[in-house]
C-alpha positions as CSV (number, residue, x, y, z in Angstrom):
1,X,0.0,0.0,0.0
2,X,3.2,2.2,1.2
3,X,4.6,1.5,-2.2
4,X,1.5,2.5,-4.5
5,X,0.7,5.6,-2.8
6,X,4.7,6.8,-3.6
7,X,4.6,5.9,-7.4
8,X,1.2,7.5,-7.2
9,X,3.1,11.0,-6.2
10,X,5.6,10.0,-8.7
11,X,3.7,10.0,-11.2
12,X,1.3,12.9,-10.4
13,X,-1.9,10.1,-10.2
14,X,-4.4,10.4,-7.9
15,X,-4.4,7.2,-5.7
16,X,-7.6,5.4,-6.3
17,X,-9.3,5.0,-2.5
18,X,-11.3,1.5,-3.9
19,X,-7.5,-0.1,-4.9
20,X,-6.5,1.2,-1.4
21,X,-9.1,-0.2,0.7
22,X,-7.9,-3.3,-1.3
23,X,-4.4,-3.2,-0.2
24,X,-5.5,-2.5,2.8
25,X,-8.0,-5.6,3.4
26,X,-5.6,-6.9,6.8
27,X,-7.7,-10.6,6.0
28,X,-5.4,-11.2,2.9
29,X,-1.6,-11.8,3.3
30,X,1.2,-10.1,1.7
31,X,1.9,-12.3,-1.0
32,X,-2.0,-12.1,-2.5
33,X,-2.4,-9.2,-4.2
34,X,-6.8,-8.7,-4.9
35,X,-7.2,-5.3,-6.7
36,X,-10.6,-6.4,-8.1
37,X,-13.5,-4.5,-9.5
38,X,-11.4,-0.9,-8.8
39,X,-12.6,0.5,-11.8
40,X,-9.1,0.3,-13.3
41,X,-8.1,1.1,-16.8
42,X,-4.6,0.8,-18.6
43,X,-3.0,4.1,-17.9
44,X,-4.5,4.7,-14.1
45,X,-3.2,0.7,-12.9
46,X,0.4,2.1,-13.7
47,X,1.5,3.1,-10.2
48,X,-0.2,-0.1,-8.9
49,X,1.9,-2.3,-11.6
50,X,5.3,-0.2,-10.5
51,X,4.4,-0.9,-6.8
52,X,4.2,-4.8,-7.7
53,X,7.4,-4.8,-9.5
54,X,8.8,-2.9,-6.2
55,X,6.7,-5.5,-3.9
56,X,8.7,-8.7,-6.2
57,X,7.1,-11.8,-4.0
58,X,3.3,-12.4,-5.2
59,X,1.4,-15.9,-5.2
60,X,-1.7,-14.6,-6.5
61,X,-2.5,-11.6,-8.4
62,X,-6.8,-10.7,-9.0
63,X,-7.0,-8.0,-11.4
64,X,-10.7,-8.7,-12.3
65,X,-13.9,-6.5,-12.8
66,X,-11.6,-3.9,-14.8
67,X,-11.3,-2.2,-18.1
68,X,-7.9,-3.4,-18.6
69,X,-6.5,-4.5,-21.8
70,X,-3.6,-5.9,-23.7
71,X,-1.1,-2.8,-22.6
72,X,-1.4,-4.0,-19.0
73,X,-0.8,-8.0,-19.9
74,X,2.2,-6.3,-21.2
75,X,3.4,-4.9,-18.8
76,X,2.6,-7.9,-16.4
77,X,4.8,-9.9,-18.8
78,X,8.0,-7.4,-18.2
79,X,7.4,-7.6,-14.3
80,X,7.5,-11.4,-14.0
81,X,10.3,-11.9,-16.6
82,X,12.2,-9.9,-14.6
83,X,11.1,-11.2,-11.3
84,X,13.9,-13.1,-8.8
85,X,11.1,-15.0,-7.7
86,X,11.3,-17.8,-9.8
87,X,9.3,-20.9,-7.9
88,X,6.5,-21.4,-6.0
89,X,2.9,-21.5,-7.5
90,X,0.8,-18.6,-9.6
91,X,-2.8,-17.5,-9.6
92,X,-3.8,-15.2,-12.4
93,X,-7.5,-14.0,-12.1
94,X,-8.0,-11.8,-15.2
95,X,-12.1,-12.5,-15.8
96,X,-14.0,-9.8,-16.7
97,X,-11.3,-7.5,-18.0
98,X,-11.1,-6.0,-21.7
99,X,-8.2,-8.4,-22.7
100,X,-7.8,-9.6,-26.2
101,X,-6.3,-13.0,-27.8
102,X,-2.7,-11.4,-27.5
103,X,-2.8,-11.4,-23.9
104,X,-2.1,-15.0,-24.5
105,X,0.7,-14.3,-25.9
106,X,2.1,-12.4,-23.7
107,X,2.2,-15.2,-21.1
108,X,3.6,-17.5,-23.9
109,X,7.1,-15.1,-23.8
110,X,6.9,-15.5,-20.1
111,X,9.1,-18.5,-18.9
112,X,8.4,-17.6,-15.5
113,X,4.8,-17.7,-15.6
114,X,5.2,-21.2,-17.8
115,X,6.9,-22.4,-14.7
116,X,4.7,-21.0,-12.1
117,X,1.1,-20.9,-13.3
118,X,-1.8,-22.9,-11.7
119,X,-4.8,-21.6,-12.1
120,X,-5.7,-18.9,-15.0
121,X,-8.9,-17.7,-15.1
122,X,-9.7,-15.8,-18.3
123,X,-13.6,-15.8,-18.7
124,X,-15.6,-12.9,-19.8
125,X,-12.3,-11.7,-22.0
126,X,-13.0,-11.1,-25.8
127,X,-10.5,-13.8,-26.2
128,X,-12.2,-15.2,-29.9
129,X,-10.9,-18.0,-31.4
130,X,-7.5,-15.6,-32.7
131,X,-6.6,-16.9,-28.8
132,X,-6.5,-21.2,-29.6
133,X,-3.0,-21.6,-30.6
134,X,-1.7,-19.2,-27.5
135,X,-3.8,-21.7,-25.1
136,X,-2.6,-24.4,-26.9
137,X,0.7,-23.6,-26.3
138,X,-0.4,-22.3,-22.7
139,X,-1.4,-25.8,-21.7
140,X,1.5,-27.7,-23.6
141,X,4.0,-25.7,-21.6
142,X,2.8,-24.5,-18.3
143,X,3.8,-27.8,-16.6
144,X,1.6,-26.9,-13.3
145,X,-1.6,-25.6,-14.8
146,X,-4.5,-27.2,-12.4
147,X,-7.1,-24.7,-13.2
148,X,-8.9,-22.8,-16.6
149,X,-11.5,-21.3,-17.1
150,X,-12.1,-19.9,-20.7
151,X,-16.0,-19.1,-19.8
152,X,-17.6,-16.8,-22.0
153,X,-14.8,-15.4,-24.3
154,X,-16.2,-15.8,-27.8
155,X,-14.8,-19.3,-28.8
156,X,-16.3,-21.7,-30.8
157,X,-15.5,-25.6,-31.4
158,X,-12.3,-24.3,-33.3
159,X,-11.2,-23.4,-29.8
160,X,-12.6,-26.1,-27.8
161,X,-10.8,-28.7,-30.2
162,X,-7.5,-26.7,-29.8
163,X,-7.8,-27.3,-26.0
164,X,-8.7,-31.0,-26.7
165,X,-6.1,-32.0,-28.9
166,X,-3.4,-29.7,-26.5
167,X,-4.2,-32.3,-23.6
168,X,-1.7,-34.9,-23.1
169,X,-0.4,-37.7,-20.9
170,X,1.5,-35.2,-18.6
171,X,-0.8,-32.9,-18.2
172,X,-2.4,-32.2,-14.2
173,X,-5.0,-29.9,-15.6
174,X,-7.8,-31.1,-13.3
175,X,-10.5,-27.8,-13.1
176,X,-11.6,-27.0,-16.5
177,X,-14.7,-24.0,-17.4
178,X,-15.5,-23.5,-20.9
179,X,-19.3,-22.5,-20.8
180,X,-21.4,-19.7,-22.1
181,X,-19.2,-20.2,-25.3
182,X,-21.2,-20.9,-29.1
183,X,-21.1,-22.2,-31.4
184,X,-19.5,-25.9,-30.2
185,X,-20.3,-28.5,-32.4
186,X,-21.1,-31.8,-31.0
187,X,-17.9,-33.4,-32.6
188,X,-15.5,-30.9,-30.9
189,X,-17.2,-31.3,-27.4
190,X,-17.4,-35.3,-27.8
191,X,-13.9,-35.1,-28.8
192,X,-12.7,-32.9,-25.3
193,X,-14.9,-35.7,-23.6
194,X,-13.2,-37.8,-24.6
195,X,-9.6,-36.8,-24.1
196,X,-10.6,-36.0,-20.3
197,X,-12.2,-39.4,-19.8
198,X,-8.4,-40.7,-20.7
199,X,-6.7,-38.2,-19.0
200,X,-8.4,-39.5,-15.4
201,X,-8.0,-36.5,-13.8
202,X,-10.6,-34.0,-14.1
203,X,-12.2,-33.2,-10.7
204,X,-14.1,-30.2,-12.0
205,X,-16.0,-29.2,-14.9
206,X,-18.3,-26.6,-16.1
207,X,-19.9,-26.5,-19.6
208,X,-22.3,-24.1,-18.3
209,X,-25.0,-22.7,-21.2
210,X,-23.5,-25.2,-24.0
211,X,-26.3,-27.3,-25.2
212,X,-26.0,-31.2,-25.1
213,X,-27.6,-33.5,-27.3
214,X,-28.1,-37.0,-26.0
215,X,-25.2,-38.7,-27.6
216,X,-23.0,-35.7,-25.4
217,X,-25.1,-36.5,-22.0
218,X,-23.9,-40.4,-22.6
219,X,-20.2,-39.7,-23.2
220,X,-20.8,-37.3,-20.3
221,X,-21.6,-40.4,-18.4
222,X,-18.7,-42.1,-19.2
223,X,-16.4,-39.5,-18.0
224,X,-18.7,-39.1,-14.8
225,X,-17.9,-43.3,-14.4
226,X,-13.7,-43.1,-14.9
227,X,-13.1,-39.8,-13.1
228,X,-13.8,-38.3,-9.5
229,X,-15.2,-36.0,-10.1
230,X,-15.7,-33.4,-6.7
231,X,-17.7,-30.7,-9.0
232,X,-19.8,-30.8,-12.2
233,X,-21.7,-27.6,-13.5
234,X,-24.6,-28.1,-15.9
235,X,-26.7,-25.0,-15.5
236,X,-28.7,-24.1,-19.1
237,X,-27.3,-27.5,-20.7
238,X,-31.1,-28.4,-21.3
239,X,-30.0,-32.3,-20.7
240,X,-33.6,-33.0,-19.6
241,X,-35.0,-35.2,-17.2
242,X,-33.9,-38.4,-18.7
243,X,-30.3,-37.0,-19.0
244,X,-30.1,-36.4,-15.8
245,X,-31.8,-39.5,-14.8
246,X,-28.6,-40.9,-16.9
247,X,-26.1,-38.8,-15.3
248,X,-26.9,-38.8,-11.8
249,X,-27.0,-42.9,-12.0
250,X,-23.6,-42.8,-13.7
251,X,-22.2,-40.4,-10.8
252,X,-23.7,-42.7,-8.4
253,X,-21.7,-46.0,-9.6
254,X,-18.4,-44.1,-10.5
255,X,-15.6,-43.3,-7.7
256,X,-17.4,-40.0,-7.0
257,X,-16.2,-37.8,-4.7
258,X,-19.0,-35.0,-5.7
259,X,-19.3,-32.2,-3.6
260,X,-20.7,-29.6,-6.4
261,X,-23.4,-30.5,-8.7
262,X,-25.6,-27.8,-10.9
263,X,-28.7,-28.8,-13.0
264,X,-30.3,-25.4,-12.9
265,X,-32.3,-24.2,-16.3
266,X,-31.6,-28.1,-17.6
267,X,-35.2,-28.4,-18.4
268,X,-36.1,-30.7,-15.7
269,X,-39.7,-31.8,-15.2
270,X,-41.8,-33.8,-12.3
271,X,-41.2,-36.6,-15.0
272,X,-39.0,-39.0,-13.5
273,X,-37.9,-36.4,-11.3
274,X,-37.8,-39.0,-7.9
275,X,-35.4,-41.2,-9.9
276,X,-32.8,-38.1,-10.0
277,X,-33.6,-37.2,-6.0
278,X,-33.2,-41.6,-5.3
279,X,-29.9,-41.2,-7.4
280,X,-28.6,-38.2,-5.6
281,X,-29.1,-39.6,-2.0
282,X,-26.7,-42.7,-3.5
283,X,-24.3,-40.4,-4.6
284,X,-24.5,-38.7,-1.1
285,X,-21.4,-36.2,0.4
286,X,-23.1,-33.2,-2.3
287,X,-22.6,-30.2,-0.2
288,X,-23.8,-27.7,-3.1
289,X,-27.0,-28.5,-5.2
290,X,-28.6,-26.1,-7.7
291,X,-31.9,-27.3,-9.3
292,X,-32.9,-24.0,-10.0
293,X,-35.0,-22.7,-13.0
294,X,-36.6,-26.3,-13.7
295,X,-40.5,-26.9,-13.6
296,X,-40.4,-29.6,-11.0
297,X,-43.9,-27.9,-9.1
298,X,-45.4,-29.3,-6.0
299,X,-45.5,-33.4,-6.3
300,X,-41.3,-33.8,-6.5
301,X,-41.3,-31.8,-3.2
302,X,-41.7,-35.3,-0.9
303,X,-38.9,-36.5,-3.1
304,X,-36.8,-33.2,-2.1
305,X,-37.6,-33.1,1.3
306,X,-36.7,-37.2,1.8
307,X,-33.2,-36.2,0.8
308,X,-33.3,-33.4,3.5
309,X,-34.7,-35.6,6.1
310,X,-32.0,-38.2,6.0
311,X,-29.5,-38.2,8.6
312,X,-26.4,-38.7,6.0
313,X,-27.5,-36.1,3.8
314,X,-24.1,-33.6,4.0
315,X,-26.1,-30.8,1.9
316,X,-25.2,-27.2,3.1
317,X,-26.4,-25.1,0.0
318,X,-29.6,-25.8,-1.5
319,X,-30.9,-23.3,-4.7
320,X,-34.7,-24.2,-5.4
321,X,-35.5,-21.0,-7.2
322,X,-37.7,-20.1,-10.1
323,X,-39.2,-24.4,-9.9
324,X,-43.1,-23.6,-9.6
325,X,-43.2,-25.4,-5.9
326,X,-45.9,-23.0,-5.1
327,X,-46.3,-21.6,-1.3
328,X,-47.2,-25.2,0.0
329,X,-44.3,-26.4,-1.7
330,X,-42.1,-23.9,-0.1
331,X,-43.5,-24.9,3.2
332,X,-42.8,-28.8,2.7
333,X,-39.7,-28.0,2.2
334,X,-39.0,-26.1,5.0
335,X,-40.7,-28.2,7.4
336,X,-38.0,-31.1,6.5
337,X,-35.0,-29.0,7.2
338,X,-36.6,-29.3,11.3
339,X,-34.3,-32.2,12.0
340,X,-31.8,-31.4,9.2
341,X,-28.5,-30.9,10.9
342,X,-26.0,-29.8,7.8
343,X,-28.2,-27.5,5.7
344,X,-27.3,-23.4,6.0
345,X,-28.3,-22.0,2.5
346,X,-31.6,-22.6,1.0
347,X,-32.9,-20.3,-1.7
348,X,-36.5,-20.6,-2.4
349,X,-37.0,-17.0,-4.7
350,X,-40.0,-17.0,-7.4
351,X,-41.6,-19.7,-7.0
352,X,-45.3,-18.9,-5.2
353,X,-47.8,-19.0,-8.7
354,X,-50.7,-17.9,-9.6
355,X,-53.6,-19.5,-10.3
356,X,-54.1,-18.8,-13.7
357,X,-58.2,-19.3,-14.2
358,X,-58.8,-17.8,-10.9
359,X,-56.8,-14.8,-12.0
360,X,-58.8,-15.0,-15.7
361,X,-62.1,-14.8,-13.6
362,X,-61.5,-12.0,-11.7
363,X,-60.4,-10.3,-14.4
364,X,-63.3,-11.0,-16.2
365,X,-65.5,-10.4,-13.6
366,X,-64.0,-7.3,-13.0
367,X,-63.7,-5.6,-16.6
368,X,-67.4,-6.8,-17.2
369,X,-68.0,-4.4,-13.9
370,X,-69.8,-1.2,-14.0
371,X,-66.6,0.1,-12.0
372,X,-65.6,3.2,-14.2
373,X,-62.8,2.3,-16.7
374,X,-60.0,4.3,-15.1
375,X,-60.1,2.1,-12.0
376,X,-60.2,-0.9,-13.8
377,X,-56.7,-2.9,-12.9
378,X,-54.6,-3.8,-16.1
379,X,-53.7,-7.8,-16.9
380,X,-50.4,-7.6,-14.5
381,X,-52.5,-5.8,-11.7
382,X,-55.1,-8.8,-11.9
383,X,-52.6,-10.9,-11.8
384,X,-50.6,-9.1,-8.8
385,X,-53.7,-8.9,-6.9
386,X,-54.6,-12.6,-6.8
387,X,-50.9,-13.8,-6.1
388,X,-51.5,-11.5,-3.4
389,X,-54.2,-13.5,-2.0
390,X,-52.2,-16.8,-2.3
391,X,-49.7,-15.2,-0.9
392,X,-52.0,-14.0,2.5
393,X,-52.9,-11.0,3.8
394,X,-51.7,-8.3,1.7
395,X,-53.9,-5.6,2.7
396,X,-55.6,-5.5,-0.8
397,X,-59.0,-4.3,-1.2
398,X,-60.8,-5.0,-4.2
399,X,-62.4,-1.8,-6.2
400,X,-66.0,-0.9,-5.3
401,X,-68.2,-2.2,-7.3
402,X,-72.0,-2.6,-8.5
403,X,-71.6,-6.2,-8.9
404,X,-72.8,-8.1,-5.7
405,X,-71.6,-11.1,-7.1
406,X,-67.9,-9.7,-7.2
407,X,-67.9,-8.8,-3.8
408,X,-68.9,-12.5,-2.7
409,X,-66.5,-14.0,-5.1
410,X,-63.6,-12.0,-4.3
411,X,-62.7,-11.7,-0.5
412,X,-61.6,-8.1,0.4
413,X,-58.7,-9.1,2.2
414,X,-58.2,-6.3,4.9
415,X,-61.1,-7.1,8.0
416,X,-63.1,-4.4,9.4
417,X,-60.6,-3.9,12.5
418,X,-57.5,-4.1,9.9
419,X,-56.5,-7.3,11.8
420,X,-54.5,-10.1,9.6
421,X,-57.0,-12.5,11.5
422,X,-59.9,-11.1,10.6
423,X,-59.1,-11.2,7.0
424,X,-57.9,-14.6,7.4
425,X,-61.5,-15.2,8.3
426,X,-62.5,-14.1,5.0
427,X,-59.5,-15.9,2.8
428,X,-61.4,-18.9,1.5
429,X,-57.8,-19.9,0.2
430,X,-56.2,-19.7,4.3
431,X,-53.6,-18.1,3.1
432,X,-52.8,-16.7,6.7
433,X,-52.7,-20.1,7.7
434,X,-50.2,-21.3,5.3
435,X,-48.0,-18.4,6.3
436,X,-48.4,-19.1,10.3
437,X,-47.4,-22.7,9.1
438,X,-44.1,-21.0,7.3
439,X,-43.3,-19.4,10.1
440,X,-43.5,-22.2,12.6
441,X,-41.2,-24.5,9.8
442,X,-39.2,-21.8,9.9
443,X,-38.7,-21.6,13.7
444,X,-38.1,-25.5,13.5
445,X,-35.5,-25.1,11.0
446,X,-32.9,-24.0,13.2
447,X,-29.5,-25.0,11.5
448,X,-30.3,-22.5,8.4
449,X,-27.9,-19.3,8.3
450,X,-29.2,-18.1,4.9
451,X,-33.1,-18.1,3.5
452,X,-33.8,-16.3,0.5
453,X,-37.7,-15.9,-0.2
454,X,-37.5,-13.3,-3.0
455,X,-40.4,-12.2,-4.8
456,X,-43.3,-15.0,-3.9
457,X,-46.0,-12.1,-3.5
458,X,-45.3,-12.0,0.4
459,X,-46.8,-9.0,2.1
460,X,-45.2,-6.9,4.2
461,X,-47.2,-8.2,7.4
462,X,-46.2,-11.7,6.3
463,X,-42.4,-10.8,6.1
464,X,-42.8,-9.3,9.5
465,X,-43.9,-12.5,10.7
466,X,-41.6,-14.8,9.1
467,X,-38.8,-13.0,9.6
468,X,-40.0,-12.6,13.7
469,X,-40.2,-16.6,13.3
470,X,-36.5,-16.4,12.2
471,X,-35.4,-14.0,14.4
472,X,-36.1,-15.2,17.7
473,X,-35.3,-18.7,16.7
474,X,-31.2,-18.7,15.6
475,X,-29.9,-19.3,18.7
476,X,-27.2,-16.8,19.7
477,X,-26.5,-15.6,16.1
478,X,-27.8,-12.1,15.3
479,X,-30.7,-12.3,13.0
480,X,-30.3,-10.1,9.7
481,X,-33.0,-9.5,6.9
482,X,-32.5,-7.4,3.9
483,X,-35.7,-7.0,2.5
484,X,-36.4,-4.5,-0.7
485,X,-39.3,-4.8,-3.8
486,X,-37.0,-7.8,-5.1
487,X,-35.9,-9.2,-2.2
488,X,-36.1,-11.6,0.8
489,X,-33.2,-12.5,2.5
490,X,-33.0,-13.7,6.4
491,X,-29.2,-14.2,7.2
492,X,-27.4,-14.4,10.8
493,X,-24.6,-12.3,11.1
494,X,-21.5,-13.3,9.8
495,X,-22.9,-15.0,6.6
496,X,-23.1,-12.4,3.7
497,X,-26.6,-12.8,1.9
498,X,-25.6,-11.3,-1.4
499,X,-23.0,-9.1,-2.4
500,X,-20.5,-11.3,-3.5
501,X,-20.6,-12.1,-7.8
502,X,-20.8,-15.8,-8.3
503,X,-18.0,-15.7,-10.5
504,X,-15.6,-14.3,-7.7
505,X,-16.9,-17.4,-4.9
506,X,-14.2,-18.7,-3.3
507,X,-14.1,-22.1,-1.8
């Protein structure tokens, strides 16, 4: 920190106070140098860069969430090549930067950072497939290369058979990303499956947002049968149930050592969906599990919660968003997590419907209405109105109208005393009920640090109560709730409910 704010009054540059608090952060050691997301560009990361050069001993260098480009990979090139420190391993996070397919190449004339480098992370770099020779090179060379990720930098199956056919006998490279990269042909991702499957030692491996056909899912499974794998990411692969049917069984009879496993937005459906929960609770030791974004609905919810009732079940992170459980669903769930002893995270965002002819009815009912046309609601008001009364008492009154039968129909869901009881009274759907029976599952679920209920139509007197539920039930943690139009989040303190981008988690 000493030595960027002198080049800074060298060379007449303002110190930037984000890059500062960086240096500053006393929970990272001397050796790890995180200047991410400081809004740095090429000319203003000079004094920084001249500091590092000064500073000579750095293990891992996290320049990401910048606008830095090919000038600065230069530079970086100059400063390790003319390093003394020669050994010892290297961690180059450069995702999310403005870096082009010569950046490569800049770390190709480095024989220092071919000895040193472990993990390069490169995603979300305009990398195109100019980059596949310099990677190929890149992973010929660089002896100790574990870790690559090469998300969502423009390549296409040119690239992806570059990397395939760059894999050899030698090679440790165990933690591979290349998702949220098109087009990649099916021959060209068969072909990297392949190579892995013969390699034996890929532990971890996203193909997030790459479509796979079935004849991709089964030499998927063959992979998932020779390797250990500790961490497979799927999310928007669209394998379908029957894929992951094929998959999960495949995991379950290899040497798995699974930890991580993603199936979000994979198109799964109820269909089947109790084989892939059987299958998982085989596989067991998953501490991270995303089925999020997948129309499983209400029934698979048994089939959920019998994973989370076991007494071996090691999960600690559990994403359930956007899967149509409804707010019954949502409580099923929760009730199993009351003798669940490992679970912390559970996200359950967007996932209260609404019923669609009940909403088409009172709309009907209401445009055919002699209510003037001005205070007629709009299709998304009908609709926000009756998830409103799923969700409980919301404090909604219907308009006034002519229409007696309107008025029976559709309960007016604030009582005369204002009490939520009293318009429970009138909720023919008891939707106070089912949120008195969320808030006593929550109470019961006692081991949970994080619960995200985003944007299910809950009031704010329902919030109040569920998060009063949560509150005086977390032991001696301090209870937190961030609560906003889009969000829901009960944390305890110490356990950051958002904040931190999910491409910068750390294990």
């Amino acid at each position: 920190m000493k030595l960027y704010i002198d080049y800074c009054g060298k060379l007449l540059e303002a110190p930037n106070m984000k890059l500062l608090k960086k240096l500053y952060n006393l929970e990272v050691s001397e050796d790890e140098v995180i200047v991410s997301d400081c809004g740095l560009q090429d000319f203003s990361i000079l004094p920084f860069l001249k500091a590092m050069e000064a500073h000579r001993t750095v293990a891992v260098l996290d320049i990401s969430h910048n606008l830095l480009g090919n000038e600065t990979m230069e530079k970086l090139q100059q400063i390790f090549t003319s390093s003394s420190q020669k050994y010892g391993g290297l961690t180059l996070d450069l995702h999310c930067n403005r870096f082009g397919p010569t950046a490569l190449f800049q770390i190709c004339e480095c024989s220092v950072m071919f000895s040193r480098l472990e993990v390069l992370n490169l995603s979300e770099n305009r990398l195109t497939d100019a980059c596949s020779s310099y990677l190929a090179s890149i992973l010929q060379n660089c002896k100790a290369l574990y870790s690559l990720n090469i998300e969502k930098c423009s390549i296409t199956s040119r690239t992806v058979q570059k990397v395939a056919d760059s894999l050899h006998d030698g090679s440790v490279l165990s933690h591979l990303s290349l998702g949220k990269n098109n087009p990649i042909s099916g021959n060209a991702m068969l072909n990297l499956l392949s190579k892995l499957s013969s390699l034996n030692r890929i532990s971890e491996l996203s193909l997030t947002g790459v479509r796979l056909n079935k004849i991709m899912v089964n030499s998927l499974c063959q992979l998932a049968q020779s390797s250990s794998l500790s961490g497979l990411f799927l999310g928007q692969t669209y394998i379908g149930t029957d894929g992951a049917v094929k998959l999960t069984e495949a995991l379950s009879s290899g040497p798995q050592e699974l930890v991580k496993l993603d199936l979000s937005y994979c198109g799964l459906t109820s269909h089947d969906f109790t084989k892939v929960c059987a299958n998982l609770a085989v596989i067991g030791g998953i501490i991270e599990l995303n089925l999020g974004g997948n129309f499983i609905g209400q029934e698979v919810c048994d089939a959920l919660g019998s994973i989370l009732v076991d007494p071996q079940c090691s999960l600690k992170s559990l994403i359930l968003d956007k899967c149509h459980l409804g707010l019954a669903g949502i409580i099923r769930i929760v009730q199993a997590l009351a003798d669940n002893d490992s679970l912390e995270e559970l996200h359950l965002a967007e996932n209260s419907e609404v019923d669609k002819e009940r909403t088409l009815n009172y709309g009907l009912m209401i445009q055919g209405s002699s209510t003037p046309a001005s205070q007629k609601p709009n299709a998304a008001e009908i609709a926000n109105a009756v998830g409103a009364v799923n969700a409980g008492c919301t404090g909604l009154e219907v308009a006034d109208s002519e229409d007696e039968m309107i008025k029976e129909e559709i309960p007016t869901i604030s009582g005369p005393d204002g009490s939520c009881a009293s318009s429970c009274q009138r909720n023919p759907y008891g939707g106070c009920q089912l949120i008195q029976e969320l808030s006593e599952a929550i109470a019961l679920a006692k081991k949970l640090q994080l619960l995200n209920l985003s944007q299910n139509g809950f009031s704010e007197e329902a919030i109040e109560s569920l998060y009063a539920s949560w509150s005086s039930s977390r032991g001696g943690a301090m209870a937190r709730k961030r609560v906003s139009k889009e969000l829901i989040h009960f944390s305890v303190d110490g356990k950051r409910c958002c904040g931190v981008k999910p491409c910068c988690k750390r294990d």
